[in-house]
PALOMAR-732753 format. One record per residue (C-alpha): residue number from 1; x, y, z. Coordinates in nm, 2 decimals, always signed. Example, Ala and Ser with C-alpha at 12.3 -4.5 7.8 and 13.67 -1.06 7.14 Angstrom:
BEGIN
R | num | X | Y | Z
R | 1 | +1.23 | -0.45 | +0.78 $
R | 2 | +1.37 | -0.11 | +0.71 $
END
This chain:
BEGIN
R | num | X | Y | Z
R | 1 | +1.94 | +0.74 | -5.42 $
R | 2 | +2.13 | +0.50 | -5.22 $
R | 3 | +2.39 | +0.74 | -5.14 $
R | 4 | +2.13 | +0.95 | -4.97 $
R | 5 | +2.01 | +0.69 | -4.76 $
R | 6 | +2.34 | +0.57 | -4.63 $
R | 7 | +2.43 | +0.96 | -4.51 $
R | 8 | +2.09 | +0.95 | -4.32 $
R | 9 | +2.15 | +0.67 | -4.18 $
R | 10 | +2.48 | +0.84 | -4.07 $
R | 11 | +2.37 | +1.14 | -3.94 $
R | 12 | +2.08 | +0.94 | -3.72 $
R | 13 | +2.37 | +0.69 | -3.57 $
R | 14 | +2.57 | +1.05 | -3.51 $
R | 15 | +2.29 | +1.23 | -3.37 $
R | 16 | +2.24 | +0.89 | -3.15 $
R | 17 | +2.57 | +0.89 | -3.01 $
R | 18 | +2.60 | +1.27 | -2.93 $
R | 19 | +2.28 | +1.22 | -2.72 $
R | 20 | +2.37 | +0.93 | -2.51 $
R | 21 | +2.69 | +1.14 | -2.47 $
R | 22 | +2.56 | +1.44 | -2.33 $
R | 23 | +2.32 | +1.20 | -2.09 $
R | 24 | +2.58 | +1.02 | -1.95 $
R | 25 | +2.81 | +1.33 | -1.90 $
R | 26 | +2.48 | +1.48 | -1.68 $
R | 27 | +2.49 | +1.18 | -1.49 $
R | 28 | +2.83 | +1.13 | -1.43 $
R | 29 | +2.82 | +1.52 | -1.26 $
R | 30 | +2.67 | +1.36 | -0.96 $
R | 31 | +2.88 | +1.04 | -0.99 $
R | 32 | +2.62 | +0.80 | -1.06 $
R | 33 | +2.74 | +0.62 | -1.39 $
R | 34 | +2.49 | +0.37 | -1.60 $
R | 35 | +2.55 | +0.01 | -1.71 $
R | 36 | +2.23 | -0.03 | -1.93 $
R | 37 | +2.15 | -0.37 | -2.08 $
R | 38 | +2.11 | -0.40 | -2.40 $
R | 39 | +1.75 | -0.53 | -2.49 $
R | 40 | +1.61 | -0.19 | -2.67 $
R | 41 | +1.73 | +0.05 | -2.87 $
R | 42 | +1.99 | +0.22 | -2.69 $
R | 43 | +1.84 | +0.60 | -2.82 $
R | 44 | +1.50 | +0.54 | -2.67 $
R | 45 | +1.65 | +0.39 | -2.37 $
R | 46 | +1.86 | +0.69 | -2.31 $
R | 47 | +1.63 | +0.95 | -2.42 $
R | 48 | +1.35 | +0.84 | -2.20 $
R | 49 | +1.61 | +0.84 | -1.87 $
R | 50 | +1.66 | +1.19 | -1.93 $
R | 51 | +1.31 | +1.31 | -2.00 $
R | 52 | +1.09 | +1.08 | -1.79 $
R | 53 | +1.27 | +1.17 | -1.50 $
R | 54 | +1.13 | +1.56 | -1.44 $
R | 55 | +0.81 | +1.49 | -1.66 $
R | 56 | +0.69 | +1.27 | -1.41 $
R | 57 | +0.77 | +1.45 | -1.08 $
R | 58 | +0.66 | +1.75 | -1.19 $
R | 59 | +0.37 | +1.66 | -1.44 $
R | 60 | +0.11 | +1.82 | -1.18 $
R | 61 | +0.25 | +2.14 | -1.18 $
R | 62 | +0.12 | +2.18 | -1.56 $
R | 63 | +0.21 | +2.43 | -1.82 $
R | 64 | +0.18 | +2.67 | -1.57 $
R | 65 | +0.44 | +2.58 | -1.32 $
R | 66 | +0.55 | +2.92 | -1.24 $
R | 67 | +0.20 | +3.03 | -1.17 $
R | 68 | +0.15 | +2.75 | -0.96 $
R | 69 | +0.44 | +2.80 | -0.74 $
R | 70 | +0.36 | +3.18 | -0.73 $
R | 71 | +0.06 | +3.10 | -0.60 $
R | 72 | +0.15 | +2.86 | -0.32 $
R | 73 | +0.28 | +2.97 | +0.01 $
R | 74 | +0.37 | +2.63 | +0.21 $
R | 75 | +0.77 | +2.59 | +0.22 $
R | 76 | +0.87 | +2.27 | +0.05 $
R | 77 | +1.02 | +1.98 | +0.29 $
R | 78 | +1.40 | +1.98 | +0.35 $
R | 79 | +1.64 | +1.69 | +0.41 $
R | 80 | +1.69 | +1.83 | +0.77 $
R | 81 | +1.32 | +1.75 | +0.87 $
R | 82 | +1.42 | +1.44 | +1.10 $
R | 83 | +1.30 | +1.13 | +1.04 $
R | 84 | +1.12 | +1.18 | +0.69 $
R | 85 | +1.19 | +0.99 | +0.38 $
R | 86 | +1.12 | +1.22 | +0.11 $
R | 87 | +1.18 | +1.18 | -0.25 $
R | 88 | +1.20 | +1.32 | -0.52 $
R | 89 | +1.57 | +1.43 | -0.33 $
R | 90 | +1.69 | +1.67 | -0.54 $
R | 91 | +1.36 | +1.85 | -0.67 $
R | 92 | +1.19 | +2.03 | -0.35 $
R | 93 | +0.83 | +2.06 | -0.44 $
R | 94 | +0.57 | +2.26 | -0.27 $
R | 95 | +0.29 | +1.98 | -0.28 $
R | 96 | +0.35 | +1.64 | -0.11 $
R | 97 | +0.16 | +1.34 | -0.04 $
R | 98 | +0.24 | +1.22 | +0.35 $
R | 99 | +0.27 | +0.84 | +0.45 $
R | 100 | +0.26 | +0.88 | +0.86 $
R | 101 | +0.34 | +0.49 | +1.00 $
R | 102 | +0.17 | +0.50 | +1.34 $
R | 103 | +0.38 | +0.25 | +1.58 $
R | 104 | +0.27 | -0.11 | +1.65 $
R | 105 | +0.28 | -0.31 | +1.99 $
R | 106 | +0.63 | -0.42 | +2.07 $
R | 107 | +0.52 | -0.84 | +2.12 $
R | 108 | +0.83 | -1.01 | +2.19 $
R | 109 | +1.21 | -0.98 | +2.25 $
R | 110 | +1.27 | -0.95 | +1.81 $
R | 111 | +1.11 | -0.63 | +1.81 $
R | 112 | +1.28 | -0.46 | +2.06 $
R | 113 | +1.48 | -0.17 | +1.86 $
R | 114 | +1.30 | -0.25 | +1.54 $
R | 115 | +1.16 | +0.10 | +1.28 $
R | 116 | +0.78 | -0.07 | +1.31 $
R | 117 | +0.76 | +0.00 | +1.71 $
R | 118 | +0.82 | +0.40 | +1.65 $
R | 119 | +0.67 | +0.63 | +1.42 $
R | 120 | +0.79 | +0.68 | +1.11 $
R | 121 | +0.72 | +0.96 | +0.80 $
R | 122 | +0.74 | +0.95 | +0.40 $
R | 123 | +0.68 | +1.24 | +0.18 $
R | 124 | +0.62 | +1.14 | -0.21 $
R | 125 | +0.53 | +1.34 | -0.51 $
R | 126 | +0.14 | +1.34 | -0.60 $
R | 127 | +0.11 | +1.09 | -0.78 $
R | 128 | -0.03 | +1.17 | -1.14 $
R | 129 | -0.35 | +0.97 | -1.06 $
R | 130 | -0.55 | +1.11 | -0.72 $
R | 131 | -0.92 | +0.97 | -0.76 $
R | 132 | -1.10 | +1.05 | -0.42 $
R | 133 | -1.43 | +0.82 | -0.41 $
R | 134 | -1.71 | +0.82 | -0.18 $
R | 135 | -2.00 | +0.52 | -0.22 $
R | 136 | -2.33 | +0.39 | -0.04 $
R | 137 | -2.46 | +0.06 | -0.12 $
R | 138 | -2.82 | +0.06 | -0.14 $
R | 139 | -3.06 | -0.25 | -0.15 $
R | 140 | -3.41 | -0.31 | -0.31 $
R | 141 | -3.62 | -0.46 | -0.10 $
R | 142 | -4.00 | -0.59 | -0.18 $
R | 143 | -4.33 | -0.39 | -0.03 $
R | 144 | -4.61 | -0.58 | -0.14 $
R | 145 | -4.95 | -0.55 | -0.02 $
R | 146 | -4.90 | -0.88 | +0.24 $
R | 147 | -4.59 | -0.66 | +0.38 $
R | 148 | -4.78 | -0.37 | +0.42 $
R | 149 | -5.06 | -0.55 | +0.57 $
R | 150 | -4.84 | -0.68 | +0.84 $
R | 151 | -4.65 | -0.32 | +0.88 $
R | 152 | -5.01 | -0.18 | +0.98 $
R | 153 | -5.11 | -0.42 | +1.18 $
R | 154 | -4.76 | -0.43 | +1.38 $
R | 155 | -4.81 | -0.05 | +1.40 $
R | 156 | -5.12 | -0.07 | +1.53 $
R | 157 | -5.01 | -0.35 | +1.82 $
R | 158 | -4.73 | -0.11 | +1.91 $
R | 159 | -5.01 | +0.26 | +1.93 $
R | 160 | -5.20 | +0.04 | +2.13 $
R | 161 | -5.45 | -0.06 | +1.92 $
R | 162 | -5.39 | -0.41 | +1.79 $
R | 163 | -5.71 | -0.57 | +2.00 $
R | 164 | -5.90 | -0.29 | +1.77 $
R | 165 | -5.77 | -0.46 | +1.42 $
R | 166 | -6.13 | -0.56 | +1.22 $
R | 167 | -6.22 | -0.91 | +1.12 $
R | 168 | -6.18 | -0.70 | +0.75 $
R | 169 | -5.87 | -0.65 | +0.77 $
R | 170 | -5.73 | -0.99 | +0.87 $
R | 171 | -5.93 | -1.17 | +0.65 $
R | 172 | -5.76 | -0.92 | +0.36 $
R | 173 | -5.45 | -1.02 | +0.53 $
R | 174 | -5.54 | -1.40 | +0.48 $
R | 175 | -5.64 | -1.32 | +0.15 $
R | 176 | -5.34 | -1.16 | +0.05 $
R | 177 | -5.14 | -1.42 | +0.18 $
R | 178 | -5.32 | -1.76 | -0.03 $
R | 179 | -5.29 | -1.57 | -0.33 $
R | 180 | -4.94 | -1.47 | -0.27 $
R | 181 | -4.86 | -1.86 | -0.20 $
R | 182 | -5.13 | -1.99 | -0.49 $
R | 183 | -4.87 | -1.77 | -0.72 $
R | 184 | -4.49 | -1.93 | -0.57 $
R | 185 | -4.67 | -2.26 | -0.57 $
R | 186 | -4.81 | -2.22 | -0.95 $
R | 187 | -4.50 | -2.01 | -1.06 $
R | 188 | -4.68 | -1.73 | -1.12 $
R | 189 | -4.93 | -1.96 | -1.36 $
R | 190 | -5.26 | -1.83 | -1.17 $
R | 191 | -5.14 | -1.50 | -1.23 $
R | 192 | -5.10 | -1.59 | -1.59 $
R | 193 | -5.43 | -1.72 | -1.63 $
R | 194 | -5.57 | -1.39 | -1.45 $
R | 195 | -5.38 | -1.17 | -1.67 $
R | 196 | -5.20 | -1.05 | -1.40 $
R | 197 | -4.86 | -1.00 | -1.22 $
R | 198 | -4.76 | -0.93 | -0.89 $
R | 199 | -4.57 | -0.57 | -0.86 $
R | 200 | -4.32 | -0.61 | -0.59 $
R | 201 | -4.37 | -0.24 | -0.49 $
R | 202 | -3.96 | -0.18 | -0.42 $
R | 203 | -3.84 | +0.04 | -0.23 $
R | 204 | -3.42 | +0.14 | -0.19 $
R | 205 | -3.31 | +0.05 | +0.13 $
R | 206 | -2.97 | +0.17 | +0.33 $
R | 207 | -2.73 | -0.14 | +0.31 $
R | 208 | -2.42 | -0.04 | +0.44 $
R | 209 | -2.11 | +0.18 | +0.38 $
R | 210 | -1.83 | -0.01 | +0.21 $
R | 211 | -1.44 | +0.12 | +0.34 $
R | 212 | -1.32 | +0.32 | +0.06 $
R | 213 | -0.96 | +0.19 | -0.05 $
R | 214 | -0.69 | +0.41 | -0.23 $
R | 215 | -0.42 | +0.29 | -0.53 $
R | 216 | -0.10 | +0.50 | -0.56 $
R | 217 | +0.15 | +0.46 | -0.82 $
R | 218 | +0.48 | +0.63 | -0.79 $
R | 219 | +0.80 | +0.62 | -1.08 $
R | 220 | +1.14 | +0.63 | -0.94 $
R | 221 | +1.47 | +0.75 | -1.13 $
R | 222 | +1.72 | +0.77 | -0.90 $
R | 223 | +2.01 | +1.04 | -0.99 $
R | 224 | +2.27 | +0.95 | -0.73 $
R | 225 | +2.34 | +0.66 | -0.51 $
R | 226 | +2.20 | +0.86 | -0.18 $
R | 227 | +1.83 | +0.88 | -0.36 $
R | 228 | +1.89 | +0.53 | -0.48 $
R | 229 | +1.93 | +0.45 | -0.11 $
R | 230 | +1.62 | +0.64 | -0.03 $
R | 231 | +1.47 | +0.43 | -0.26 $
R | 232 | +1.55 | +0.14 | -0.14 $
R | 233 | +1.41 | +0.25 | +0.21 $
R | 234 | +1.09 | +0.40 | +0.10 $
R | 235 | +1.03 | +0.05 | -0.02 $
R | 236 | +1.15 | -0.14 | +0.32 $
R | 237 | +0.92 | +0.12 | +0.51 $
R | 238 | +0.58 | +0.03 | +0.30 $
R | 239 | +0.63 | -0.32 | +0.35 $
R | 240 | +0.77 | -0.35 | +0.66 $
R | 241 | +0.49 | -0.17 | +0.76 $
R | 242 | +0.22 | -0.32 | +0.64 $
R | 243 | +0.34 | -0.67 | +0.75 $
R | 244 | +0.21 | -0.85 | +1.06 $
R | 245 | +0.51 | -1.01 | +1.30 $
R | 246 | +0.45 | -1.28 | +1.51 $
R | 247 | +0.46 | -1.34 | +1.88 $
R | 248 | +0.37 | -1.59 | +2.15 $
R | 249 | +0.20 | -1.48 | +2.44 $
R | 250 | +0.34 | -1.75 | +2.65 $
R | 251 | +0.71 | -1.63 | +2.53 $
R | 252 | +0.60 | -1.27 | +2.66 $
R | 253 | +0.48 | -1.35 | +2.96 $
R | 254 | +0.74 | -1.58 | +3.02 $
R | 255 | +1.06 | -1.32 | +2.98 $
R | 256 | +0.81 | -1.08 | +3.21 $
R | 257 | +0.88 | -1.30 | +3.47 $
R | 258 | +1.26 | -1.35 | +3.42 $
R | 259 | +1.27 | -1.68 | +3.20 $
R | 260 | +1.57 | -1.68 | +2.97 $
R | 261 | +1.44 | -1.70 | +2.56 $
R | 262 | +1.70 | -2.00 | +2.54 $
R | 263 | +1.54 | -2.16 | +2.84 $
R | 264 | +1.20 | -2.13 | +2.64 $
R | 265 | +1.03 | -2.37 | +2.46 $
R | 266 | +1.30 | -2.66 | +2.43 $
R | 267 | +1.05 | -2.94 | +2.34 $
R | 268 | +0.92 | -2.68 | +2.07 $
R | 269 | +0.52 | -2.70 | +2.22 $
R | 270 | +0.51 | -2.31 | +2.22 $
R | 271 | +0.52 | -2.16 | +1.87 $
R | 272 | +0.46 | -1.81 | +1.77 $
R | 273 | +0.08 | -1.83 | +1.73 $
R | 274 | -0.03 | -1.53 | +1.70 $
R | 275 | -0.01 | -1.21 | +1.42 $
R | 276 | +0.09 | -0.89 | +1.54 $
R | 277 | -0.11 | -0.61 | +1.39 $
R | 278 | +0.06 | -0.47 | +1.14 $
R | 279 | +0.16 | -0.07 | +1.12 $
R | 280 | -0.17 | +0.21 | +1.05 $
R | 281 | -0.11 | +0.49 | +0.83 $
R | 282 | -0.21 | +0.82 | +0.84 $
R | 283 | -0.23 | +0.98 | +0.50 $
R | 284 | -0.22 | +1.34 | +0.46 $
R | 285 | -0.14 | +1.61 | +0.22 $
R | 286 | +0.16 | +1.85 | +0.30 $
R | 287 | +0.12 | +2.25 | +0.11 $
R | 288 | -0.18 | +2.40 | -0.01 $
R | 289 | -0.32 | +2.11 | -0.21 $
R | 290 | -0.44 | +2.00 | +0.15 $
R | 291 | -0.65 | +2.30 | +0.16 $
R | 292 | -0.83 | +2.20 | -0.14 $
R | 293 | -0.91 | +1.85 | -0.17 $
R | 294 | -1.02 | +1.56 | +0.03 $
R | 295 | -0.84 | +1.37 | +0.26 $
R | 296 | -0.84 | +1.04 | +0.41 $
R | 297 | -0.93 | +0.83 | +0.67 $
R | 298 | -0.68 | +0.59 | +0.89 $
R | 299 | -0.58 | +0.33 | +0.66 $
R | 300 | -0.35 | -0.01 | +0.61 $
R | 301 | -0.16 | -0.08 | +0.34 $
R | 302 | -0.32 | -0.44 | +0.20 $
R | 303 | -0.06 | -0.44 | -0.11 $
R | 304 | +0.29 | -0.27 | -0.21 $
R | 305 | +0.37 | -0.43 | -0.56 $
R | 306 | +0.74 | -0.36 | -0.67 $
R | 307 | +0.81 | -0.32 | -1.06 $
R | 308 | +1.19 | -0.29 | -1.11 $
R | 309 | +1.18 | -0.28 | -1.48 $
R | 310 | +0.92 | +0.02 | -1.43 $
R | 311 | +0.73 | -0.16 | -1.75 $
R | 312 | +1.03 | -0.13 | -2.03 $
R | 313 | +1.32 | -0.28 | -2.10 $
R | 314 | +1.56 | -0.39 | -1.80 $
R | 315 | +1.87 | -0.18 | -1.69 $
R | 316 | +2.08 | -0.10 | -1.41 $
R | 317 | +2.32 | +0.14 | -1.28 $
R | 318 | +2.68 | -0.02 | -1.25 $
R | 319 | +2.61 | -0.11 | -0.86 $
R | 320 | +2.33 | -0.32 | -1.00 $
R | 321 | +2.04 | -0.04 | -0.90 $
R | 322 | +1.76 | -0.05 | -1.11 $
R | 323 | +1.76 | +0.28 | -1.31 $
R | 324 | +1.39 | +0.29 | -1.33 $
R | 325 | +1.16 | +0.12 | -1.02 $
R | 326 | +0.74 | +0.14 | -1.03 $
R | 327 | +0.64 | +0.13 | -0.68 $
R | 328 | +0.20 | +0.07 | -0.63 $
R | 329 | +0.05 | +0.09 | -0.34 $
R | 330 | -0.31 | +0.01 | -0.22 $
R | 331 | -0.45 | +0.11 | +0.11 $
R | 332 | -0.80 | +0.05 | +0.28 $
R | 333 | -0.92 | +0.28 | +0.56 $
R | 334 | -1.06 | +0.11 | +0.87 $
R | 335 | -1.33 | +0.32 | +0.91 $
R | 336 | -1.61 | +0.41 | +0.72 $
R | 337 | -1.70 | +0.70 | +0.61 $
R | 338 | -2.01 | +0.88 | +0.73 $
R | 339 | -2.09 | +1.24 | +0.73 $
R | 340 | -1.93 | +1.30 | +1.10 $
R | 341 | -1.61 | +1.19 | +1.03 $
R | 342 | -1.61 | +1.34 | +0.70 $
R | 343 | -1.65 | +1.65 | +0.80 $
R | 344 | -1.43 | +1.62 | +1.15 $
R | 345 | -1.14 | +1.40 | +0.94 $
R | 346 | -1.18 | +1.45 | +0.54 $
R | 347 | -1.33 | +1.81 | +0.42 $
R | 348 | -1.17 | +2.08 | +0.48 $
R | 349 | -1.53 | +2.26 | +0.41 $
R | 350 | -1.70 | +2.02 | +0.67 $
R | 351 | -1.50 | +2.12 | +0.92 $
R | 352 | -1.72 | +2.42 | +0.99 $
R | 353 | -1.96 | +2.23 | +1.02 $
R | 354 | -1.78 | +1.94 | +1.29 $
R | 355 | -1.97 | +2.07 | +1.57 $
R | 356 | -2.26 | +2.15 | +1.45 $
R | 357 | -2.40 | +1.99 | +1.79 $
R | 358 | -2.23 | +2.27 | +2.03 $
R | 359 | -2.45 | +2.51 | +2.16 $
R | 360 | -2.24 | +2.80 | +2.09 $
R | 361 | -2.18 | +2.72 | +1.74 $
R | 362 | -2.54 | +2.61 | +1.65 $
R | 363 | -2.69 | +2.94 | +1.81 $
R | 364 | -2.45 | +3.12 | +1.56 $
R | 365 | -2.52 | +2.94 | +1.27 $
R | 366 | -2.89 | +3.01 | +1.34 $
R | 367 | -2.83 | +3.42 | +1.36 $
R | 368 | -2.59 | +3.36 | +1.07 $
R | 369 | -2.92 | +3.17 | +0.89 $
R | 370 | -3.14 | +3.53 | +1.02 $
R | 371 | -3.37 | +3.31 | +1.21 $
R | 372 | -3.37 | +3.47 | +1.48 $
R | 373 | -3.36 | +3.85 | +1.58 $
R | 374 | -3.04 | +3.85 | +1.77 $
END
């Protein structure tokens, strides 16, 4: 019996070896070597930096990948497309998720040159949780006899008629109103003692429309030290972006009129006073997928949180790269969403309907409802 345990326990240390093997052979092909830290079993460790790594990317391509791809017709983005950070590097998908940085106002001689001033792109995977939300906040309000006494009576001032309200009616009014008062004062003791209770007589009404905000989470594995790089700059362009600078309006005006910055503000009384807005992002959807769902609106980025243990146990390539980083992101649009912009901006089936006020168009859709002869 103990023999037979001891050669299991052999063949699972053998079987352990000959996989972290092969996995560091694959990564070596593209001379990117590992250094991992040993704080978990070393099996798991390797086994999930093999695995993860496409299960993740390509999760939302399903079972039926090749069906999906079949069935798409968009060409997948290409390193040579200037300007864009795209990643996954070395798996060209047909579905990506566009980051657009629209540039800010250059405020100051330290922004001359710098990324935020121009317009920048990122491509990502889709991330494997898209949740599109759409909310209106609604409040109750009270209609109770005394507030419909008083809309009628308003009403009737505003027809015209408000010399015409009866004696009747305002002493109901009156009426209405002691008992109301007789009720608050008592708390709703005289109503007890009457059997009674007031029925507020609700009624919904239209608050407001909250800004929808979005959470992305994206899983990096870099393969070489190139993606690691791109990694590194996907991060710098979130947050970069989504940081305000700071500027002094006296220190602008100032070099406008041919002051020297070193000239400006020896005794220190002009500081940097002001935030810069930070960078808006348009979202969008690059392939097919854009032709199916929901899109968004112009948003900033509030939060870009950086995991570089990716939630498990620490390790790092042998240039001290993270072999596994967690990158979330939360935006809020600046707008909110009503039907106009969501069918100019958001729905691709709204669209159609985007101007709905032209003549030309609503004298179609009428013949295309047959309400007419023509």
């Amino acid at each position: 019996m103990g023999i037979d345990r001891l050669l299991k326990k052999f063949d699972k240390v053998k079987k352990a070896i000959n996989s972290i093997k092969g996995i560091q052979s694959k990564i070596q092909s593209i001379n990117y070597t590992t250094a991992m830290d040993s704080l978990g079993e070393s099996q798991q460790a390797a086994e999930e930096l093999l695995k993860t790594r496409r299960s993740n990317l390509q999760s939302h391509l399903g079972s039926n990948k090749r069906i999906g791809m079949g069935y798409s017709k968009s060409a997948p983005l290409t390193d040579s497309e200037k300007g864009v950070l795209v990643f996954p590097k070395y798996d060209k998908l047909m579905n990506y998720i566009m980051f657009t940085s629209l540039p800010r106002k250059k405020r100051g001689p330290h922004m001359i040159g710098h990324p935020v001033t121009e317009r920048r792109r990122c491509a990502l995977y889709i991330p494997d949780t898209l949740l599109s939300q759409a909310a209106v906040s609604f409040n109750a309000q009270g209609t109770n006899a005394v507030t419909r006494a008083m809309m009628a009576i308003g009403e009737a001032f505003q027809d015209g008629d408000g010399m015409n309200v009866t004696s009747d009616e305002a002493k109901k009014l009156m009426a209405l109103g002691v008992n109301s008062m007789i009720s608050q004062l008592t708390n709703g003791l005289s109503d007890v003692k009457n059997l009674r209770a007031i029925n507020p007589q609700q009624e919904q009404v239209l608050d407001n429309i909250p800004f929808r905000t979005w959470d992305f989470t994206f899983e990096f594995w870099p393969k070489s030290k190139d993606e690691a790089k791109v990694i590194n700059e996907i991060i710098y362009f979130f947050r970069s972006s989504m940081l305000p600078d700071v500027f002094s309006p006296e220190l602008s005006l100032s070099l406008s009129e041919g002051i020297k910055t070193e000239e400006f503000n020896k005794d220190g009384s002009n500081n940097e006073s002001y935030y810069n807005y930070p960078n808006i992002f348009k979202i969008n959807f690059h392939g097919d997928i854009g032709k199916r769902i929901d899109g968004f609106l112009d948003a900033v980025c509030t939060n870009a949180q950086v995991d570089y243990t990716g939630g498990q146990k620490f390790s790092t390539m042998t240039d001290g790269m993270p072999t596994h980083i967690q990158l979330t992101l939360s935006f809020m649009e600046i707008q909110t969403m009503t039907l106009g912009n969501y069918d100019k901006q958001v729905s691709m089936v709204g669209r159609q309907f985007a101007g709905a006020g032209d003549e030309t168009k609503l004298s179609q859709a009428v013949k295309d409802e047959g309400l007419t002869d023509g």
